[in-house]
Structure formats: C-alpha cells, structure tokens
C-alpha positions in Angstrom: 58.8 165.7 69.1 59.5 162.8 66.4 63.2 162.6 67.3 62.5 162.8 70.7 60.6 159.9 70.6 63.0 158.1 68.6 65.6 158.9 70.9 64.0 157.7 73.8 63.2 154.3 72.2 67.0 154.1 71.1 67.8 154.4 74.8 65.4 152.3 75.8 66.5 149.8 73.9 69.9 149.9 74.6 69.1 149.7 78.4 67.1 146.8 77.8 70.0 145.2 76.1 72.2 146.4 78.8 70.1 145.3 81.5 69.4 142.1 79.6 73.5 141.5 79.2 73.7 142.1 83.4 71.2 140.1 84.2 73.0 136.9 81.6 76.3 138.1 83.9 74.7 137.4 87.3 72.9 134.5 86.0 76.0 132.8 85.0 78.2 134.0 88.2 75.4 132.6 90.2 75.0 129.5 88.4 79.4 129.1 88.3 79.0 130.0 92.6 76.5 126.9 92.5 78.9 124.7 91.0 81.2 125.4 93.2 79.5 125.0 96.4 78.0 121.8 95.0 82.0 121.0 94.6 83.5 121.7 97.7 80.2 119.7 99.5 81.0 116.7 97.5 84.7 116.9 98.0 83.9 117.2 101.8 81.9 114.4 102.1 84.4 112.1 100.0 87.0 113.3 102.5 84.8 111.9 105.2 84.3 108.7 103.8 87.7 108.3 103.4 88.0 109.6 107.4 85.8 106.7 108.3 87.5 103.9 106.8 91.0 105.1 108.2 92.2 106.8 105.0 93.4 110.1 106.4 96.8 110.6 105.6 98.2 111.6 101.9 100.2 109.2 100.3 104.2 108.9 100.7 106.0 111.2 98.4 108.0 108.1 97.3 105.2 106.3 96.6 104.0 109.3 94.6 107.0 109.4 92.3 106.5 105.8 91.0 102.8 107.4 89.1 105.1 110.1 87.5 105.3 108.8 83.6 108.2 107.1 83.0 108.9 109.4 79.7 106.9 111.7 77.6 107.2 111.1 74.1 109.9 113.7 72.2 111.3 114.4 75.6 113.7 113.2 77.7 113.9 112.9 81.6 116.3 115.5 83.4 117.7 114.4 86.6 115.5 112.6 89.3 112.2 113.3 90.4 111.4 115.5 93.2 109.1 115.5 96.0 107.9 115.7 99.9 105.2 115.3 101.8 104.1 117.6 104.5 102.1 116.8 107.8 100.8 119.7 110.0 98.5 120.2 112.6 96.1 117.3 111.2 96.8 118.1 107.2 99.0 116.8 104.9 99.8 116.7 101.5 102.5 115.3 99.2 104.1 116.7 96.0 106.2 115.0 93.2 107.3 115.8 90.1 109.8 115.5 87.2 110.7 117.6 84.6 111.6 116.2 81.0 113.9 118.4 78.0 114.3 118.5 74.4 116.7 121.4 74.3 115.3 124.5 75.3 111.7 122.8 75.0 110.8 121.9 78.8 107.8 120.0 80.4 107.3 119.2 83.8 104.8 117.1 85.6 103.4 117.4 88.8 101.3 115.3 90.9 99.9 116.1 94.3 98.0 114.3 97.0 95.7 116.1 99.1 94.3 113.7 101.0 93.6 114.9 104.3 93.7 118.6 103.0 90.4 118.9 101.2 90.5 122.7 101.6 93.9 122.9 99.6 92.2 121.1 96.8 89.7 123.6 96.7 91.2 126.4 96.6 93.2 124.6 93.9 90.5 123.8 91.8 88.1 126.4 92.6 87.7 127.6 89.1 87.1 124.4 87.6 83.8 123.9 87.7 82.7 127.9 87.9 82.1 128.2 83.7 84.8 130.9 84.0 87.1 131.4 80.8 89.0 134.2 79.1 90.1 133.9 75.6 92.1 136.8 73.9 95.3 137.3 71.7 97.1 136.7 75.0 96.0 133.8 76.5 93.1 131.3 77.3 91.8 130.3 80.5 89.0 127.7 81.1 87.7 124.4 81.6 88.9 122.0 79.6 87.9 117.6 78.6 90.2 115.5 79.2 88.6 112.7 77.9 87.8 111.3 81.5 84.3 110.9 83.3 85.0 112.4 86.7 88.1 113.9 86.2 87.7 117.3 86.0 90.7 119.4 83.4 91.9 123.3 83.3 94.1 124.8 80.5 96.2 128.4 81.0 97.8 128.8 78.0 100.1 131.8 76.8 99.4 131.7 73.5 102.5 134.2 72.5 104.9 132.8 74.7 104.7 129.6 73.9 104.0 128.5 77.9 100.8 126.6 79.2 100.0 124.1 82.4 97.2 121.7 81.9 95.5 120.2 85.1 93.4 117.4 86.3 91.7 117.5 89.6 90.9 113.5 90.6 88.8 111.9 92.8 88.9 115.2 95.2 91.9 114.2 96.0 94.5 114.8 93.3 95.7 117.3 91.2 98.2 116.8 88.1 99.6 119.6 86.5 101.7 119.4 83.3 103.7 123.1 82.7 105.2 123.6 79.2 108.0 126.2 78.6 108.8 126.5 74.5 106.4 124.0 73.5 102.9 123.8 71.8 100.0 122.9 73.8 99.2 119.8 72.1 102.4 118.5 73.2 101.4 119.8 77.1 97.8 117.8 76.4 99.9 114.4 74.9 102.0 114.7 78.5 99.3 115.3 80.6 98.0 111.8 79.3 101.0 109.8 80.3 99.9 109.9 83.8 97.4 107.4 84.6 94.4 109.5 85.8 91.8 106.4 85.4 94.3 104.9 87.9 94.0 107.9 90.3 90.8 108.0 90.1 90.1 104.7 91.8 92.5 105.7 94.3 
C-alpha cells in the first residue's frame, strides 16, 4: 500500500509539472497571438494615416536603390543594384537590392517598400513580435535588437553552414534584409547597419 501511495504521488507530480509546462505553452502562444494582433492593428491604422494624407503608393524602385549602402566594409559591390516595383489591383510594392563579395564570402542587401501593401508586411513580419525562437546545434531563430527604438529586428542563422539573413521591419512599412553566404553573423549584423534605418523610419 506504501509504494502505491508513492507511486501515485510520483505521477501526480509529474502531471502537475506537465500540466504546469502546458499551461506556460498556451500562456505564451496566447500572449505571442496578442502581439501580433496588436501589430497588424497598428500597422493598419498607420497605413491609413498615410491613405489620408495621399501617401498611397510605394516608393520608385530607383529611388529605392539610392538607400542601398554604398559599400559594406570588407566587401565589395558586384555589379549594379537591382530592383522593380509592382502595382496591382490597388497594391504595390517595390524591391531593391545589391549584393557585395569578398571571394566566395557573399552578402546581399535588400530593401523593400510596402507601402500600400500592409498585408505583405505582415505576413512578412508576422513572427516578429510573437516571442517565438528556436535555438539548437542547427540554427537560431528569433527576435533580435537592433539597437533602434521602433524598428523591430529577426536573425535566422545557420550556424553550421555559415549562412544567416538579418531583418528590420520599419515604420510598418519597410523591411531590410541582409543574407550572408560564407560569412559570420557579426559581419551580417555590421551590414545590416550600413543602411540608414533611423532614416526609414521617419519615412
């Protein structure tokens, strides 16, 4: 009868801890679903303000290119800068971006302008503000300070392969991206701040 009762307070314990663990899970998903709504509310209502003073239309991809950095330091720039902007059915965005070498280390920056697509932006900063990470041997994913008040940072990095993007969503209206291929991190974070996000962000 003495083990049995022992038993049965092992178990419940252990679904206590369980139960206490599932609860932490739901408690956080439901805080990082929150977030998000709170997000995607304020992104709306930004887009509107912009509506009403006749802002509704993303900037020129030209006009894009002249925010990419005009180097990164160790690299160097490879070819021109790319870029185009797209208008349909009432949305449009515009991309640009340049990639910059140092033999087979690679970065490239991207900067786009979603403007009059505030549902594009939020699907392409959903996770940002959800608390969601993963950190392993493999990789880490999560939310990341960039050093900006209002500008809101993501890191995927590869940590074996020696591949990561770092991205900034601005102003609810931009996103930067800076993808590394052969190169450390830190140089991906020292890239990421040779675009002027304070400048964005008053944009």
């Amino acid at each position: 009868m003495k083990k049995i009762s022992l038993l049965l307070i092992y178990l419940s314990t252990g679904l206590l801890v369980l139960s206490c663990g599932k609860v932490k899970e739901a408690a956080n998903a439901a805080e990082g679903l929150k977030n998000y709504a709170e997000g995607l509310k304020e992104s709306t209502d930004k887009m509107q303000e912009r509506r009403a003073k006749g802002d509704t239309m993303s900037m020129p991809y030209a006009e894009l290119q002249k925010l990419l950095p005009t180097n990164v330091s160790g690299f160097s720039k490879e070819g021109d800068p790319k870029g185009e902007s797209i208008n349909m059915g009432g949305m449009s965005y515009s991309t640009a971006s340049q990639v910059y070498k140092n033999g087979d280390a690679e970065i490239t920056v991207n900067i786009m302008d979603y403007n009059a697509s505030y549902v594009a932006f939020g699907a392409a900063t959903a996770m940002f503000s959800t608390g969601f990470s993963v950190d392993n041997d493999q990789e880490h994913l999560g939310a990341v300070d960039l050093g900006i008040s209002g500008v809101k940072g993501w890191e995927d990095v590869k940590k074996k392969e020696k591949r990561s993007t770092i991205m900034a969503g601005i102003n609810d209206r931009f996103l930067v991206s800076v993808e590394g291929r052969n190169v450390e991190v830190d140089a991906v974070k020292e890239a990421i701040k040779t675009v002027d996000l304070a400048k964005l962000k008053g944009m």
